[in-house]
Structure formats: C-alpha cells, structure tokens
N, C-alpha and C positions, 0 to 999 in steps of 0.2 A: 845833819839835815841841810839841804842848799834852799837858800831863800832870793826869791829872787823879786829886784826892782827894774823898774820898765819907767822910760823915758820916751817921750814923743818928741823928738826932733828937728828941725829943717820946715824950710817949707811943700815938702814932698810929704810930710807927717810921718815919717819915718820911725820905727820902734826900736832902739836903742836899749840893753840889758846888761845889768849888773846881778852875777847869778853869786852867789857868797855864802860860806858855810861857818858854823859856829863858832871856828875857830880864828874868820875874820877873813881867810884865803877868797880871791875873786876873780873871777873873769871878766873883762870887757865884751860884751856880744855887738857888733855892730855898731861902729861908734859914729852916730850922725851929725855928732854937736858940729853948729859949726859959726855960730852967733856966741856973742862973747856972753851972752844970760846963760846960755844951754851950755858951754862948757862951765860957768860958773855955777852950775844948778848940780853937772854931774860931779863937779868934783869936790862942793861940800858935802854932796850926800858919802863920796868913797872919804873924807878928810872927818866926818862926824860919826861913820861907822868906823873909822881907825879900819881900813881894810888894807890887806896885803896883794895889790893887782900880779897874778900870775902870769897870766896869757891874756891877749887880745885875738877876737874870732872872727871871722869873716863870716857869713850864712853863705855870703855869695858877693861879690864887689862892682856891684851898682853905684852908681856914684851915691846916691841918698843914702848909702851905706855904708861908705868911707870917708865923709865930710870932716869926722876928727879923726881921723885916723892917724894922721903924719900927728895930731895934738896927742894922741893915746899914745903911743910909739916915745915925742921926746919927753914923754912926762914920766913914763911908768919903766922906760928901759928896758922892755918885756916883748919876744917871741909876739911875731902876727901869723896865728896859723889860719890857714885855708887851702880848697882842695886847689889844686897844682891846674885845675882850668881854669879855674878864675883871675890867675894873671892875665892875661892876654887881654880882661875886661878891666883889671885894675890898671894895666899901662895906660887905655885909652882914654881912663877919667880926666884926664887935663882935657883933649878935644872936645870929652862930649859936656864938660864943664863951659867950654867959649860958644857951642850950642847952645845952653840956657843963658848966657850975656856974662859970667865970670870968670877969672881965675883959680887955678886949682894947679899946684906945681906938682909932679911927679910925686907916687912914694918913695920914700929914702930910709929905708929899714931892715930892720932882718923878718924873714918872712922864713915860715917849714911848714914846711906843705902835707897835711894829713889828708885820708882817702875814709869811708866809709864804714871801713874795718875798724878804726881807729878809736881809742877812748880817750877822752878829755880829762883830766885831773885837778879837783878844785882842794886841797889838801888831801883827805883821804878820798874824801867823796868822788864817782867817776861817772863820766857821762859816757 
C-alpha cells in the first residue's frame, strides 16, 4: 500500500509529497522546502518513518517546485526524474528566482528523464 504525506511549502504554498509504501521505500514529489523550519519538518517526518528515499520527482520545475531540490538531491544521493521538457524551465530557476528578489544557484545533479509511458517504482508498488 503507498501512503502518502503532503507538505505545504514556501511562500508560493506550494504542495510538496512524500508517497511511501510499508516496506518504508519513498519518493520525493516536488521538493519546495526551502526555509530552514520546512526542511527541518520534512526531514524528521522521512528521519521518524525510518524511510528509504528512492527517487526524487519533478511534476513539472516551476521554481515553487524546486526550492529543495539541490537540499533533496545532496541529502538523499538519489536520481531526479522528470519529463526531458522541463529542463529548459529548470536551467532558468536561478533568473526567475532574481525576479522575485533571491538567490537560487543552478541544479547540480543527476537527473533521467521519464515520458508518460513510463511507471514509477516505490519498492514493489508502481505508479
């Protein structure tokens, strides 16, 4: 069974997910933390469910939606998949980050790129 917990995020209120199956395996969906409470919030909840983060997901790479992302990436050492167009929007998050008045340094990760067709794998469970 995948169980999944939902996080609200950033100041965009962004929806942020941890979907996880009984065996403890989990994805990152959209990781918006990006205030030191909201990454401290998501990572005692994956640190007190003892979860095993698999993969990290993209919906789409808005910037409200990649806020932790480079923090999901050096923590968990785990594949960033999304579909192969959404790069092009995730290079641009540093600009459109100095649009809203901060900071946001490139991503620097591995990223594979999945299409539609494609199923997700949370241990056995598949999306």
């Amino acid at each position: 069974m995948i169980h999944i917990q939902k996080f609200t995020f950033n100041p965009f209120g962004e929806n942020t997910y941890v979907l996880y199956d009984d065996e403890k395996n989990a994805i990152i969906v959209d990781p918006g933390n990006v205030q030191d409470f909201e990454t401290e919030e998501i990572s005692n909840f994956i640190t007190s469910q003892n979860l095993n983060i698999q993969n990290i997901i993209l919906t789409h790479a808005h910037i409200d939606h990649i806020l932790g992302l480079q923090w999901a990436y050096d923590t968990f050492k785990v594949p960033v998949l999304m579909h192969k167009i959404e790069k092009e929007i995730l290079d641009r998050n540093p600009m459109t980050a100095r649009n809203y008045g901060f900071f946001l340094k490139p991503f620097e990760g591995e990223i594979q790129y999945i299409s539609e067709e494609d199923s997700v794998k949370i241990g056995v469970e598949e999306l």
